[in-house]
C-alpha positions in Angstrom: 40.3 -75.4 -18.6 39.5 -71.6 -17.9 36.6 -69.8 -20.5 38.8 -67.9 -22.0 41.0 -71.0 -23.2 38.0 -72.8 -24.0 36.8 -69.9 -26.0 40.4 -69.5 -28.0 40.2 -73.3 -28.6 37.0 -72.8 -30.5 37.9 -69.7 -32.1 41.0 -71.6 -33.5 39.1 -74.6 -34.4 36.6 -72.7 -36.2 39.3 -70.7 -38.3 40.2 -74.0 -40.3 44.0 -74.9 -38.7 45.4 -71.7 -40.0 47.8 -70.8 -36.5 48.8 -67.5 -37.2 45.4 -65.8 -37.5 43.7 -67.7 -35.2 46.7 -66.8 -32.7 45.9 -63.1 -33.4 42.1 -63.3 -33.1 42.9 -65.3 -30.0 45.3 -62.2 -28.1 43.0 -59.7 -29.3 39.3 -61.4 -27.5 41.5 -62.0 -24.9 42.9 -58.5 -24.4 39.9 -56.7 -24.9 37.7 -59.0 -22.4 40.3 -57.9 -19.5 40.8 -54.8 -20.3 36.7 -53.5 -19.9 36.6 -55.8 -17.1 38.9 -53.7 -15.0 37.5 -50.5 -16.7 33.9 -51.6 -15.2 35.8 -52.4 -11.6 37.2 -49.3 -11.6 34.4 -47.4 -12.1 32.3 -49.1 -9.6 34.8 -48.0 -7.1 35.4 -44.6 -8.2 31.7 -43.3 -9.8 33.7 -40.3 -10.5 35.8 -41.9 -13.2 35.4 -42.2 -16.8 34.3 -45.4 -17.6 37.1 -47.5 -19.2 36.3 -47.5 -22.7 39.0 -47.4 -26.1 40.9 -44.3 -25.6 39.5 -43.0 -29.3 35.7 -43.4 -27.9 36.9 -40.8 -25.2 36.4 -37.2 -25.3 39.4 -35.0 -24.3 39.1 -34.4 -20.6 39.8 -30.4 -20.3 43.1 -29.5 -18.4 42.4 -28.2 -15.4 43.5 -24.5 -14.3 44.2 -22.8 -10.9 43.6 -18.9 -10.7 46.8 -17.2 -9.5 47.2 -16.0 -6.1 49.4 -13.1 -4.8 49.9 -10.6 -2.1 48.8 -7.8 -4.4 50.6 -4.5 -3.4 51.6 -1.5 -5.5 54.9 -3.3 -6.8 53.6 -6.2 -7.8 50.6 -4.6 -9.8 53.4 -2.9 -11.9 55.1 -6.1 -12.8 51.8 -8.5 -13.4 52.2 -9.7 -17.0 50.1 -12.3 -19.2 50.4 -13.9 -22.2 46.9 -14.7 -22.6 43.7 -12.5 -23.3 42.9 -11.4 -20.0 44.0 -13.1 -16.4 43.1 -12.6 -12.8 45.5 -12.4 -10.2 43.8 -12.9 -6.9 44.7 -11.1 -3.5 45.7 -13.4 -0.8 45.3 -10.4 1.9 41.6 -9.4 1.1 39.3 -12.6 -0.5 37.3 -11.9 -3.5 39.3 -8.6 -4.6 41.9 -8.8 -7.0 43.1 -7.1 -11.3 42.7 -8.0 -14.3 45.6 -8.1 -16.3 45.1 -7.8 -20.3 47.5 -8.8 -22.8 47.9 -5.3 -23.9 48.7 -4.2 -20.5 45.6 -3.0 -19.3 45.0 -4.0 -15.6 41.7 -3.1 -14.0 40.5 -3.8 -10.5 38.0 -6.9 -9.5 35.8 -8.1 -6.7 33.8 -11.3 -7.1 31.6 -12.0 -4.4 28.2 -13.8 -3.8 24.9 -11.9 -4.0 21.1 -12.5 -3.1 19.0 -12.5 -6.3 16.0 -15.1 -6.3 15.8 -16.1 -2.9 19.7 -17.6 -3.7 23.4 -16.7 -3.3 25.0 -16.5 -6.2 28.5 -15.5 -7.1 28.8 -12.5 -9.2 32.3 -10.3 -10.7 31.7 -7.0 -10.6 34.6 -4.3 -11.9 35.9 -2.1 -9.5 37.7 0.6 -11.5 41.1 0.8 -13.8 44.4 0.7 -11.9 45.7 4.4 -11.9 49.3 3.8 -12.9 48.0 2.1 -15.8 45.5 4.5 -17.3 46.0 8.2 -19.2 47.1 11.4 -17.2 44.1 13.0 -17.9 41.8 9.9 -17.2 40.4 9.0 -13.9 41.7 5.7 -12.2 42.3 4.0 -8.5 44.9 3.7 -6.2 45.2 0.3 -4.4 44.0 1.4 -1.2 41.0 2.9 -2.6 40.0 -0.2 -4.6 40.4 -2.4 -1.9 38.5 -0.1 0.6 35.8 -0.2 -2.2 35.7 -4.3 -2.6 35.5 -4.3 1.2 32.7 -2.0 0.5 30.8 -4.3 -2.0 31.5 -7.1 -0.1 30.0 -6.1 3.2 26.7 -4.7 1.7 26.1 -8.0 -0.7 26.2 -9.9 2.9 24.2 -7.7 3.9 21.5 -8.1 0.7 21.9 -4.6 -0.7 22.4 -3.6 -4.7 26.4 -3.9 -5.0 26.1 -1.5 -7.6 24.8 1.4 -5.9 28.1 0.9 -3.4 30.3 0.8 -7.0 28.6 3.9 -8.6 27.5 5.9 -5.7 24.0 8.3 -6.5 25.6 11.7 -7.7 25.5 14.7 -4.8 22.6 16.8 -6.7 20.8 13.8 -7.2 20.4 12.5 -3.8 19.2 16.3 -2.6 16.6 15.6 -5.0 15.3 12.2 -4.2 15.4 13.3 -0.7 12.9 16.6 -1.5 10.7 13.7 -3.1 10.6 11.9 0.4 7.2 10.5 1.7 7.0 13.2 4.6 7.2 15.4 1.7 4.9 14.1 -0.8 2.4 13.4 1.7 2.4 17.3 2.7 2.1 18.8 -1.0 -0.7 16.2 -1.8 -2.6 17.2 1.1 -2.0 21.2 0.7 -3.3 20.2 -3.4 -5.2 17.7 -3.7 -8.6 18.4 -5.3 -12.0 15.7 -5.3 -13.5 14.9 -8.1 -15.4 17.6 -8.7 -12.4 19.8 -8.0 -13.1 21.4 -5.2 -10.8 21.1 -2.2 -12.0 18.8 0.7 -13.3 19.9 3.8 -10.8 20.7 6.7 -12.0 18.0 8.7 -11.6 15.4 5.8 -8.1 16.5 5.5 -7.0 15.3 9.0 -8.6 12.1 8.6 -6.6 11.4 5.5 -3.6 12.9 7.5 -4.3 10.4 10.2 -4.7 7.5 8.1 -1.1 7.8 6.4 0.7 9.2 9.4 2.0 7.7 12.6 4.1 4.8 13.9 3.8 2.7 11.1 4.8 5.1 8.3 7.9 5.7 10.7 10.4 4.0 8.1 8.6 5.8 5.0 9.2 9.7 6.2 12.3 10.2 5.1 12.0 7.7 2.6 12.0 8.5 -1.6 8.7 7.8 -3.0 10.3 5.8 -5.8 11.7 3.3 -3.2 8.2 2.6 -1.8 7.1 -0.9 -3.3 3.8 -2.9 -3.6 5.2 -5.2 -0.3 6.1 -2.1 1.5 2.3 -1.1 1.3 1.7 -4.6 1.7 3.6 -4.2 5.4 1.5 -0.9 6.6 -1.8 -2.5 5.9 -0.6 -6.3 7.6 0.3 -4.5 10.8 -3.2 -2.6 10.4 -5.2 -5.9 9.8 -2.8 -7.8 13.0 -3.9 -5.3 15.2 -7.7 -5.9 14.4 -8.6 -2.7 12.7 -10.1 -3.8 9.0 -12.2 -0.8 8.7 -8.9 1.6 9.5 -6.7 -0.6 6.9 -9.6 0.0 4.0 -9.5 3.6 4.7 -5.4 3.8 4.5 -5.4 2.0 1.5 -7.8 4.1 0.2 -5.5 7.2 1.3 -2.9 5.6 -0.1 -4.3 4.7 -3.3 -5.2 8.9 -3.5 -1.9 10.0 -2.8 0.2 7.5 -5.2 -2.8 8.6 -7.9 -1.4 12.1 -7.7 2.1 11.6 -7.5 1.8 9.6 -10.6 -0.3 12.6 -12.3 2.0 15.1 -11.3 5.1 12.7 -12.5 6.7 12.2 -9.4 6.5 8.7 -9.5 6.2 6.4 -12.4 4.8 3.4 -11.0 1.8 3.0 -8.9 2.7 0.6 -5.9 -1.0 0.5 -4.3 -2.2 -0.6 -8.1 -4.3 -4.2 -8.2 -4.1 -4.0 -4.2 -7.7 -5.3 -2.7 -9.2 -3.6 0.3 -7.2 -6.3 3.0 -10.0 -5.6 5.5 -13.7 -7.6 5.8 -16.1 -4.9 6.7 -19.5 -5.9 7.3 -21.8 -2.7 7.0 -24.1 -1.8 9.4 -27.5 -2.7 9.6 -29.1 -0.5 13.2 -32.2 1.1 12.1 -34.1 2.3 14.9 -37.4 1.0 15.6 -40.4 3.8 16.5 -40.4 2.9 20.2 -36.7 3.6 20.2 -37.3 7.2 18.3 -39.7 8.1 20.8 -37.7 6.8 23.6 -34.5 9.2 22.1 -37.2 12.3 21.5 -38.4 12.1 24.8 -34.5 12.0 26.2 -34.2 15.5 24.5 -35.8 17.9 26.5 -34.6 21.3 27.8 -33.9 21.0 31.5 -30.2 21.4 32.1 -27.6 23.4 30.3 -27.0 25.3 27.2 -24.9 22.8 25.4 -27.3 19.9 26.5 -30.8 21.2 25.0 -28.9 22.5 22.2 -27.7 18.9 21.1 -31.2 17.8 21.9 -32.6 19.9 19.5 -30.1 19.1 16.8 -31.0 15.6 17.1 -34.7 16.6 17.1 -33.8 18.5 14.0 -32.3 15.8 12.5 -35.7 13.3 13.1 -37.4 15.5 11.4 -35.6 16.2 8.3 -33.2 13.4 7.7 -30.4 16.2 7.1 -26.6 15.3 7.6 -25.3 16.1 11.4 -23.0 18.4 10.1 -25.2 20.5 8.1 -27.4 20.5 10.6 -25.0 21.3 13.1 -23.6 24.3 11.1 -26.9 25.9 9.9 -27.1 29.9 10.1 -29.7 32.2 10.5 -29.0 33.6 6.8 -29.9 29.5 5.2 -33.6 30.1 7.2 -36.1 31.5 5.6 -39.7 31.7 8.0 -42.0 33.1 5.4 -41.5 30.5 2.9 -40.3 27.9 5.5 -37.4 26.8 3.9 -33.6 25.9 4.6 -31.5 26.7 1.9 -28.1 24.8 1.4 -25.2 26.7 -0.6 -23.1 23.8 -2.2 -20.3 25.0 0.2 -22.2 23.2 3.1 -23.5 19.8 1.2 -21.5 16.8 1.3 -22.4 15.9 -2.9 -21.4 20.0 -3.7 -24.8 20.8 -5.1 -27.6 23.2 -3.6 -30.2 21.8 -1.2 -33.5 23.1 -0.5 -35.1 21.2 3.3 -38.5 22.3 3.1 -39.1 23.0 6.6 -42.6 21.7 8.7 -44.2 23.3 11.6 -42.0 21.0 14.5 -38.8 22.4 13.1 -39.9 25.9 12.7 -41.1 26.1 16.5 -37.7 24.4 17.6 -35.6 27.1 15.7 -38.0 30.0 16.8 -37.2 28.8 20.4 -33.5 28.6 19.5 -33.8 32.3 18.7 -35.0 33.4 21.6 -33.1 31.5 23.7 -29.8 33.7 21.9 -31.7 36.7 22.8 -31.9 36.0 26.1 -28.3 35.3 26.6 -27.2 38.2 24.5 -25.7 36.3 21.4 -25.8 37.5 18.2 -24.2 35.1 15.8 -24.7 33.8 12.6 -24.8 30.1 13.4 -28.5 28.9 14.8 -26.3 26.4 17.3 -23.7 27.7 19.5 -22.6 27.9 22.6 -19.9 30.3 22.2 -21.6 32.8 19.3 -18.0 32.3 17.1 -18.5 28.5 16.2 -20.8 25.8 15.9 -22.1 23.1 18.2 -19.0 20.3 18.6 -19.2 18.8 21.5 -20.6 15.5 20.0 -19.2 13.0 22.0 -20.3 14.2 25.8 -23.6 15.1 24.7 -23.9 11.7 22.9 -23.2 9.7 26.0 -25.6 11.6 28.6 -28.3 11.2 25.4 -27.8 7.2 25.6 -28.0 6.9 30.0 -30.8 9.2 29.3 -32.8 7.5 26.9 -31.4 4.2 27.3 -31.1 3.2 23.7 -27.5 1.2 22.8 -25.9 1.0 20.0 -26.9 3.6 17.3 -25.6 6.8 15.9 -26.7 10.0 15.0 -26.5 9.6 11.5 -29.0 6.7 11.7 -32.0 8.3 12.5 -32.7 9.2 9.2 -36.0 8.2 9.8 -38.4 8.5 6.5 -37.7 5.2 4.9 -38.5 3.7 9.0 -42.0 4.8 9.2 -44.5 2.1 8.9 -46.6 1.6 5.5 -49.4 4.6 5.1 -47.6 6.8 7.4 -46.0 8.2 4.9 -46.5 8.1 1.0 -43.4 8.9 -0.7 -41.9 7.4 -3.5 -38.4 6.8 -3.7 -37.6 10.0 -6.0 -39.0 12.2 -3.4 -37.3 10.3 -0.4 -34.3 11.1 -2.9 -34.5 14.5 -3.0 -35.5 15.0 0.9 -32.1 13.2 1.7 -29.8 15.1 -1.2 -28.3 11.4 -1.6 -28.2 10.6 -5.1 -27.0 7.0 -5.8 -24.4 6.5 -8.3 -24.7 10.4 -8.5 -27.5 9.9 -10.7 -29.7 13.0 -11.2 -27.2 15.4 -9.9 -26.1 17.7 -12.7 -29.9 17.5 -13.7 -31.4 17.6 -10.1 -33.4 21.3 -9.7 -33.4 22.3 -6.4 -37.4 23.4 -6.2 -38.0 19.7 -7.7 -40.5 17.6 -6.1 -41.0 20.9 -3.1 -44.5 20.3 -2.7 -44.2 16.3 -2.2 -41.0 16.6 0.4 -42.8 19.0 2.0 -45.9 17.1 2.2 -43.8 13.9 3.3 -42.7 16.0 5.6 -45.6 17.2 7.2 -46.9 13.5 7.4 -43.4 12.6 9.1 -43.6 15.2 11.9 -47.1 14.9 12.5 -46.7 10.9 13.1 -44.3 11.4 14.8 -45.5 13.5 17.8 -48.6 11.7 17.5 -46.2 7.8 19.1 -44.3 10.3 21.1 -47.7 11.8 22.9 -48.9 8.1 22.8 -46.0 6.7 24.4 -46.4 9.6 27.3 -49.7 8.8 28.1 -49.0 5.3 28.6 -46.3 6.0 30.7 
């Protein structure tokens, strides 16, 4: 006997002999057992089924729509009709475009196509324009050809990952003009023709092509005729990456520094009104230098100065003399004049036009200098210059040919690896050469850390004690030079 007789047998048993209800009780187990059974084989076959449960346990399954397709021409715009609130007809000849019809009549033109936002493609409607049959006389609308040229439009430049929307509602005429006066190229030119430092002053000319170098070339090719609102934090990000791949970490610091400068002011002169160099870290490691010549390398560099050949050779030899003894800045040293020298009170006077901080400078000046720039005087005399510079070899400018005269210096003296600017040499001396404390070493060099002391600094300040320091320097060092030449 099969379960399911077995369990009617019971089920009637159990109902006390009364045939008619047990009968019932019976059909209804019965039914219900076979029915979810196949419900649960049917589901297992087909996951995508709903599971075969009473029909008032179900929810109502949503009837499924297709959108309407047509060839959509001029005609059959005219005769699209709906009785519901709005409806799409989609063209068959172009995918994606298509109107919108409204119950009222209204019929507008459609293109739904898939755009990049997020890293992901995702299907956006965007509305083309109202169909121009169907608008006011004196309202604006679109023919068919225009609005499918335009969804061909849209659809071609979200492939491409552009803003649909700029392709819908195109930039007005006057506007682009403008944005494209506010270009990079631009913007770069103004803020180097105005830009003032800190103490508003305008930098030096040679300052000014270094900035221009750091923001100009190959790789700000795609920025020049580019609006400085379009530039972003990853377009920066770009420059200073190609910088950093090509090795130069030193050159990326100083273009970010550039660019951090020029973004600043375009900002504060509301061209711009976000910063895209803000929160950016220098992307370059630069280890500082830390060359300081020892005294037998000084006196091997004095000693590769002497007068013996050309004009433009002793003359850089005794700017570097010049600058051993005074710890001056090449440039200023380079540039001094005949009006800065005064040989009664033996001082160099610096006019805040030639310092590198802005501020005045007083170089007491010892006996070594003084006999080097009396000889410089002469020498003018004897070639029938009168200019106002005490270096030159042309009476017009100063001393420039650095780099020349810095290679025959190094096969002369045979010292490697060291600049000019490193022969500062005060703080190099051994202890007792020279007492100086670090305010008076301060004042000698016109370097102010921090710019502390320099709205306060008075030029005549510690005079006697840099000149003394001074004194001490020179002295010493003659005294290793004439040392190392006896030995020799």
């Amino acid at each position: 006997m099969s379960t399911a007789a077995l369990s009617a047998s019971r089920i009637f048993s159990n109902c006390g002999g009364r045939p008619i209800i047990s009968y019932c009780i019976c059909f209804f187990c019965f039914d219900f057992v076979i029915l979810w059974y196949l419900g649960l084989v049917a589901f297992q076959n087909r996951p995508n089924l709903v599971p075969m449960v009473p029909i008032f346990f179900q929810k109502p399954t949503p009837a499924t729509t297709t959108m309407p397709r047509k060839r959509v021409t001029s005609p059959t715009i005219q005769h699209l009709k709906t009785d519901k609130v709005q409806e799409d007809f989609w063209d068959t000849i172009t995918p994606g475009f298509g109107v919108r019809v409204t119950r009222g009549g209204r019929k507008t033109f459609v293109v739904m196509t898939r755009v990049l936002e997020g890293g992901q493609w995702k299907k956006r409607r965007y509305t083309i324009g109202q169909y121009k049959e169907a608008v006011a006389s004196d309202a604006e609308g679109l023919d068919l050809k225009t609005a499918r040229d335009r969804a061909k439009a849209v659809i071609a430049a979200a492939g491409d990952g552009q803003d649909p929307q700029e392709v819908l509602h195109p930039t007005p005429r006057d506007e682009k003009v403008e944005r494209s006066a506010d270009c990079f190229a631009n913007m770069r030119d103004e803020f180097l023709k105005r830009y003032r430092t800190r103490q508003r002053t305008k930098p030096r000319p040679r300052t000014i092509v270094e900035m221009r170098r750091c923001i100009s070339g190959k790789r700000f090719k795609d920025w020049e005729y580019k609006p400085i609102t379009d530039i972003t934090k990853q377009d920066v990000r770009n420059v200073l990456d190609s910088i950093l791949d090509e090795g130069h970490d030193a050159h990326a610091n100083k273009t970010l520094t550039v660019l951090k400068m020029l973004f600043n002011w375009a900002y504060d002169h509301d061209k711009i009104t976000d910063v895209p160099t803000d929160r950016i870290k220098p992307p370059g490691a630069v280890t500082p230098r830390e060359r300081t010549l020892t005294m037998p390398e000084l006196v091997a560099v004095w000693n590769a100065t002497y007068r013996d050949r050309g004009i433009d050779i002793h003359i850089h030899g005794d700017i570097v003399r010049i600058l051993m003894l005074t710890g001056q800045r090449r440039n200023e040293v380079a540039g001094m004049q005949w009006s800065e020298i005064d040989f009664d009170r033996r001082t160099w006077e610096l006019s805040r036009d030639r310092t590198k901080n802005k501020q005045p400078h007083i170089v007491p000046l010892s006996s070594a200098v003084l006999s080097i720039l009396r000889r410089q005087l002469e020498d003018q005399k004897e070639l029938g210059l009168e200019s106002e510079y005490v270096f030159t070899t042309t009476g017009e400018t100063p001393f420039s040919g650095w780099s020349r005269s810095k290679q025959r210096l190094d096969q002369r003296c045979g010292v490697t690896d060291w600049r000019l600017h490193e022969i500062g040499t005060l703080p190099h001396c051994p202890p007792g050469a020279v007492e100086c404390v670090e305010s008076v070493t301060e004042c000698v060099w016109n370097r102010w850390p921090n710019g502390r002391g320099i709205h306060i600094y008075n030029r005549a300040e510690y005079l006697k004690e840099r000149r003394r320091a001074l004194e001490r320097w020179a002295r010493h060092l003659l005294k290793q030079v004439a040392a190392a030449r006896r030995e020799a």
